[in-house]
C-alpha positions as CSV (number, residue, x, y, z in Angstrom):
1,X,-65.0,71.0,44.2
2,X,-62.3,72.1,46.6
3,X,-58.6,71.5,46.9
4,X,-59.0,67.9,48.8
5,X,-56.0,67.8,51.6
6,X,-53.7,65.5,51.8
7,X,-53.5,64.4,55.3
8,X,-49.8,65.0,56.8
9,X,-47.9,61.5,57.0
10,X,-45.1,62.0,59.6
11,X,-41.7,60.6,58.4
12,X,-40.5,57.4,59.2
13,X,-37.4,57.3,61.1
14,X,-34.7,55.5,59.7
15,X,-33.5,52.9,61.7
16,X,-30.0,52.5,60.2
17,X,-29.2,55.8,60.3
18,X,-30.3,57.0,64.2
19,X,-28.1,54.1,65.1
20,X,-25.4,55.2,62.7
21,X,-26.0,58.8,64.4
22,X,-26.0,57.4,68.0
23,X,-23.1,55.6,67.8
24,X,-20.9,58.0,66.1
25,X,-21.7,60.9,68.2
26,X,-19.8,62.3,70.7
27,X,-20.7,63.6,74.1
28,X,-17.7,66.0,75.3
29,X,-19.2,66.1,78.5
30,X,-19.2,62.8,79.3
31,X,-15.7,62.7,77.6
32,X,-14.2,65.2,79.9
33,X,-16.5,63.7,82.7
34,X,-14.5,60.6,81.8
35,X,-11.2,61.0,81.6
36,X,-11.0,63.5,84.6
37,X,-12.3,60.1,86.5
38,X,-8.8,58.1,84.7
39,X,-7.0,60.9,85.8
40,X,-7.9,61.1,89.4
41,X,-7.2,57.0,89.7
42,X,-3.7,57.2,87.9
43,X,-3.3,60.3,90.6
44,X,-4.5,58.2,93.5
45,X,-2.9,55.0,92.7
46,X,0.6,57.2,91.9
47,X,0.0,58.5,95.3
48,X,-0.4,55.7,97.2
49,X,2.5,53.9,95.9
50,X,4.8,57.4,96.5
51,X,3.4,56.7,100.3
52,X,4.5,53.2,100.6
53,X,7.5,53.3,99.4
54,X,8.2,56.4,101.6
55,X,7.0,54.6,104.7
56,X,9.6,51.4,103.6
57,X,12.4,54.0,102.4
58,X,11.8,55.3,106.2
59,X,11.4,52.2,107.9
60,X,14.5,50.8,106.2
61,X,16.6,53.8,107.4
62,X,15.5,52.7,111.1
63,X,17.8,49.4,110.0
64,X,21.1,50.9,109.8
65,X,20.6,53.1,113.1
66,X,21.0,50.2,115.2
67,X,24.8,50.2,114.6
68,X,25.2,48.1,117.8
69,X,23.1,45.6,116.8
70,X,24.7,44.9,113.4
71,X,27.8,44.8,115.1
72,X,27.1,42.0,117.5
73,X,24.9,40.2,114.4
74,X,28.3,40.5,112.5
75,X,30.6,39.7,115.1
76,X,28.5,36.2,115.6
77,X,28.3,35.6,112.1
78,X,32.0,35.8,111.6
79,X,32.8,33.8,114.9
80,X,30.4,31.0,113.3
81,X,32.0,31.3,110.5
82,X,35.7,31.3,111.4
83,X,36.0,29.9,114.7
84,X,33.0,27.2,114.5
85,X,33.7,26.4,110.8
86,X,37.5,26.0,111.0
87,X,37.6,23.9,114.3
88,X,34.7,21.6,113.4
89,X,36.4,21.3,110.0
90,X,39.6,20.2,111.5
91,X,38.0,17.5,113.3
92,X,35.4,16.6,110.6
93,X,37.8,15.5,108.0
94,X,34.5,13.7,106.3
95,X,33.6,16.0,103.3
96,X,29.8,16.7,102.6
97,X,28.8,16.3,99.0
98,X,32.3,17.6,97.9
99,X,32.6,19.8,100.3
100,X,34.8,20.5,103.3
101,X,32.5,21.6,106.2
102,X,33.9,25.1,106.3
103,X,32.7,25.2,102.4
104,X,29.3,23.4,103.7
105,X,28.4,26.1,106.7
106,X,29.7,29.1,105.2
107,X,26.7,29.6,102.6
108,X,24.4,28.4,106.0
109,X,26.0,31.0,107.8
110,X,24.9,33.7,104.9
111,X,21.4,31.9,104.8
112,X,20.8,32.4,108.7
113,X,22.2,36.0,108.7
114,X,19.6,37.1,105.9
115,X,17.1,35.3,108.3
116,X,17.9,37.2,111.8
117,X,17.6,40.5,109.9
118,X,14.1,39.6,108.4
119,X,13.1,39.0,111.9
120,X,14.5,42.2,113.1
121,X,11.2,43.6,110.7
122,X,9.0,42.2,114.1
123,X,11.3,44.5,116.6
124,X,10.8,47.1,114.2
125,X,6.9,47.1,114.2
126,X,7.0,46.3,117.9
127,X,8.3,49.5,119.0
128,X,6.4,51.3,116.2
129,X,3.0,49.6,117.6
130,X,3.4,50.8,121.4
131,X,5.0,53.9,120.5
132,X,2.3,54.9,118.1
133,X,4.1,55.0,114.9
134,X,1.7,52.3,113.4
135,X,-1.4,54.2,114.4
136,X,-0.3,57.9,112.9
137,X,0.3,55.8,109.9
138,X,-3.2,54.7,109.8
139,X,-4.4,58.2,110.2
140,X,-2.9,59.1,106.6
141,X,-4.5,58.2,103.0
142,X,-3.0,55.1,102.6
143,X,-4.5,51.8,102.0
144,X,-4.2,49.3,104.9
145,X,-2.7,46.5,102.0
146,X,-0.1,49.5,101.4
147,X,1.5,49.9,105.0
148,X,1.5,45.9,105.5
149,X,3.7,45.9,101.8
150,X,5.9,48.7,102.9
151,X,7.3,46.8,106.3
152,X,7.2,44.1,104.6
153,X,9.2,45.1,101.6
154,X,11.3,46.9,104.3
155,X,12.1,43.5,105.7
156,X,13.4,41.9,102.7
157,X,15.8,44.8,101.8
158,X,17.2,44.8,105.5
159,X,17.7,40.8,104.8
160,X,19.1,41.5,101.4
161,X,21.7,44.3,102.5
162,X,22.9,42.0,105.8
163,X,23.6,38.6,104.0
164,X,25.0,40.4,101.0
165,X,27.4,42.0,103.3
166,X,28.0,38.5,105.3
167,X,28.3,36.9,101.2
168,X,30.9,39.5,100.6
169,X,33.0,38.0,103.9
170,X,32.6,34.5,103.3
171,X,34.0,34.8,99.6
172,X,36.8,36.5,101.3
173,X,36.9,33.9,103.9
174,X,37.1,31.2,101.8
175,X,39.3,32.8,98.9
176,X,41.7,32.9,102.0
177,X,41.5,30.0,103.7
178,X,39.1,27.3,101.5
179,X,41.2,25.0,99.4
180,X,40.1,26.2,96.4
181,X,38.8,30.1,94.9
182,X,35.6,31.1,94.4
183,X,35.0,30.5,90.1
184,X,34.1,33.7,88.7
185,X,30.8,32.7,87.3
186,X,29.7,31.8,91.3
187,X,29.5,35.4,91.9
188,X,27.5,36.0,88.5
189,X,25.3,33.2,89.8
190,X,25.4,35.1,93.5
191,X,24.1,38.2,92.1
192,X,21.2,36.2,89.8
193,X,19.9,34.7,93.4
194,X,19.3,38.1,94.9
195,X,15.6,38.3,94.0
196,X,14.9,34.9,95.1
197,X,16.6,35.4,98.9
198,X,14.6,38.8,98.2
199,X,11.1,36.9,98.3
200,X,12.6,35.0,101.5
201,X,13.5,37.7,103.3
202,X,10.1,39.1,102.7
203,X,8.5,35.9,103.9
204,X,10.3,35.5,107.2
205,X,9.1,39.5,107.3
206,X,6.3,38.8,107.1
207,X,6.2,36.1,109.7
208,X,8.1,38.5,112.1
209,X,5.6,41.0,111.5
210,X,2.9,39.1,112.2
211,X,4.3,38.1,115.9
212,X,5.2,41.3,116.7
213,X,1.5,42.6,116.3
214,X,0.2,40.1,118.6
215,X,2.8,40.4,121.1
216,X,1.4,42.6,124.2
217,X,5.0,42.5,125.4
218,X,8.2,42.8,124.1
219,X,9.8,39.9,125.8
220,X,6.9,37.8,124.4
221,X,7.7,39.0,120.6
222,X,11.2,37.4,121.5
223,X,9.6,34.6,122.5
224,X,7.9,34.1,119.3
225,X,11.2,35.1,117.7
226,X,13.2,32.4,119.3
227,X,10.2,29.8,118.3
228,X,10.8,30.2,115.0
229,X,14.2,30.8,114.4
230,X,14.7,26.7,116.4
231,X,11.3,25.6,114.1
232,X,13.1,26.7,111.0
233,X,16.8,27.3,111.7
234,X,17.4,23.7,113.8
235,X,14.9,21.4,111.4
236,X,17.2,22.7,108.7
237,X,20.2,21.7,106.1
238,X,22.5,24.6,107.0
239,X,24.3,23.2,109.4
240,X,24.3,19.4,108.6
241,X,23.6,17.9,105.4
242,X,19.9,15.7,104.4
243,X,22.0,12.9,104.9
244,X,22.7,13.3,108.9
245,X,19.7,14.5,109.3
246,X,17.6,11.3,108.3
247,X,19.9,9.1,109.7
248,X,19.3,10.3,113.2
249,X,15.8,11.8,113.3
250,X,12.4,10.8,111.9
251,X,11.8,10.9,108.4
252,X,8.8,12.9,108.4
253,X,11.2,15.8,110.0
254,X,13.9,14.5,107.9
255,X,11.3,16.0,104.8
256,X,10.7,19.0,106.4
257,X,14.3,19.9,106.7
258,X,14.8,19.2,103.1
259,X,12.0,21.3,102.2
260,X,12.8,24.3,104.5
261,X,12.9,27.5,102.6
262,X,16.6,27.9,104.5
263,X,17.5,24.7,103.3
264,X,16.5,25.3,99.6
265,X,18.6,28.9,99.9
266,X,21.3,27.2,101.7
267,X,21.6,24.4,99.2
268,X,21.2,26.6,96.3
269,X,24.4,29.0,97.4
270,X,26.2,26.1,98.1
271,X,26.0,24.6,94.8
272,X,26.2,27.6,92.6
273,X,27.2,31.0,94.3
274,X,30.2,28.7,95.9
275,X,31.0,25.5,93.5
276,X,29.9,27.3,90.3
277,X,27.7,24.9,89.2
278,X,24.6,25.9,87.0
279,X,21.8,27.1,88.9
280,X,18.7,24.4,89.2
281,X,15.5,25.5,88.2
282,X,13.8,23.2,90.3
283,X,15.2,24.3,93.3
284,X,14.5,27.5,92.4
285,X,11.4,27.1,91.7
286,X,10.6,25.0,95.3
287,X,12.3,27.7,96.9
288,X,9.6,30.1,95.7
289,X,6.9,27.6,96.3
290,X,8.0,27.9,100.0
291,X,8.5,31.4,100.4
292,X,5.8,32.9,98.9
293,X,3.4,31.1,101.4
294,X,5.5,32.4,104.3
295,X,5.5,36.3,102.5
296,X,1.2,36.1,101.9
297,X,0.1,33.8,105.4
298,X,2.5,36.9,107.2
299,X,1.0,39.7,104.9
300,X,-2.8,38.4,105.3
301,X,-2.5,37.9,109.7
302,X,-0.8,41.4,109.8
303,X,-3.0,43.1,107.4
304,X,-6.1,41.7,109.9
305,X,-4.5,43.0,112.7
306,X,-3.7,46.6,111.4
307,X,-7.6,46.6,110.4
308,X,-8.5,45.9,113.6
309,X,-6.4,48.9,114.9
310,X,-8.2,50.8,112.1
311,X,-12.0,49.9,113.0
312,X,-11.3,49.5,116.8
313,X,-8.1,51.6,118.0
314,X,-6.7,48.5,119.7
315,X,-5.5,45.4,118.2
């Protein structure tokens, strides 16, 4: 008899270890593969962000080369403040929640200066629009979102910088000629309501920006300027208290004045950056319940219209 042959069984595979194998290797390719990929997105979103806040740093020099125009914005403030707030204090000897009336427009004063220089974002984009600045833009890598947040952000700086230096003034003003200083902690308080008046600004920005897109004219952007500034400026606290107000108009505008973003700021300054008093939350907290609204409804109708430009060359 012969050698009998076994017949060759093939070897099982072992399921716990191939997976113990697959798991634990390592592909360098797809490693390298990998993070070159992570690498290029922190590159591209470090670049984008270097654009926009190169296109805001530049549109925010454009503020403080209109020297004649901050002078006359200025020179208004201060005769509102000094010439309208001391005569109509003299004959309205009534004082408003504690307040003389010179105390009581002074912060409205501020509030409404910060609120002229957001617009002057729509002028701005007006003359960039019809003199092809917007368009170049376009042309360059940047995201659409991107050049919308850097006028935009642009805005709210030019807003803070104007009614800081009109807040700087009115201390002064009334340290001279209020009946009483300015408590120390009000200007601690001041400086801890900068952001907040920063997400204003940036909502009345956005606003601006908006009109000035669909504005075929530049008369007609003034137009729309003028609109708002009566909409929110007039149906507003910051020149007469709630009180006036819904004792001689309908309540329904009465609430609206209340609940104006101006109003909330005004109020706000009035009762901390000027009287000291503790800052409310809650009013803090409407105040950004309002503006944020304003900063995304501008943001959204201006981003539609620079895509349109994009996809169609026109708006």
């Amino acid at each position: 008899m012969g050698l009998r042959l076994r017949p060759e069984i093939p070897p099982q595979p072992n399921p716990g270890r191939r997976g113990r194998h697959r798991s634990g290797s390592r592909n360098p390719l797809l490693e390298r593969k990998n993070s070159r990929q992570g690498h290029r997105r922190r590159e591209s979103s470090m670049s984008q962000l270097s654009r926009l806040v190169h296109i805001a740093r530049t549109d925010f020099s454009y503020f403080f080369r209109t020297k004649w125009l901050m002078a006359v914005l200025i020179s208004l403030s201060l005769s509102d403040m000094l010439v309208v707030g001391l005569v109509y204090g003299r004959l309205i000897p009534t004082k408003f929640a504690g307040l003389t009336y010179f105390q009581f427009l002074v912060p409205g004063i501020v509030v409404v200066g910060l609120f002229s220089a957001a617009t002057d974002t729509g002028r701005r984009i007006w003359l960039a629009l019809r003199e092809g600045v917007v368009q170049y833009y376009l042309t360059l890598p940047i995201r659409t979102g991107g050049l919308v947040g850097a006028y935009i952000i642009s805005g709210g700086l030019g807003g803070i910088v104007y009614s800081g230096a009109l807040l700087v003034i009115a201390y002064v003003a009334l340290s001279f000629l209020g009946p009483t200083a300015i408590p120390v902690q009000g200007i601690l308080y001041a400086l801890v309501l900068i952001p907040f008046l920063f997400v204003l600004a940036t909502g009345i920005a956005g606003l601006a920006a908006f009109f000035a897109s669909v504005s075929r004219r530049g008369e007609m952007y003034w137009v729309y300027a003028q609109a708002l500034q009566v909409s929110m400026v007039t149906i507003s606290t910051v020149f007469y208290p709630a009180q006036t107000i819904a004792r001689y108009l309908p309540a329904p505008i009465a609430t609206i004045a209340e609940y104006n973003p101006l109003s909330l700021a005004a109020g706000i300054l009035r009762d901390s950056a000027f009287a000291g008093n503790p800052l409310d939350t809650s009013a803090l907290t409407n105040l950004l319940a309002t503006s944020l609204p304003l900063a995304a409804l501008g943001a959204f109708a201006y981003w539609i219209i620079l895509r349109t430009i994009r996809l169609k060359g026109k708006p």
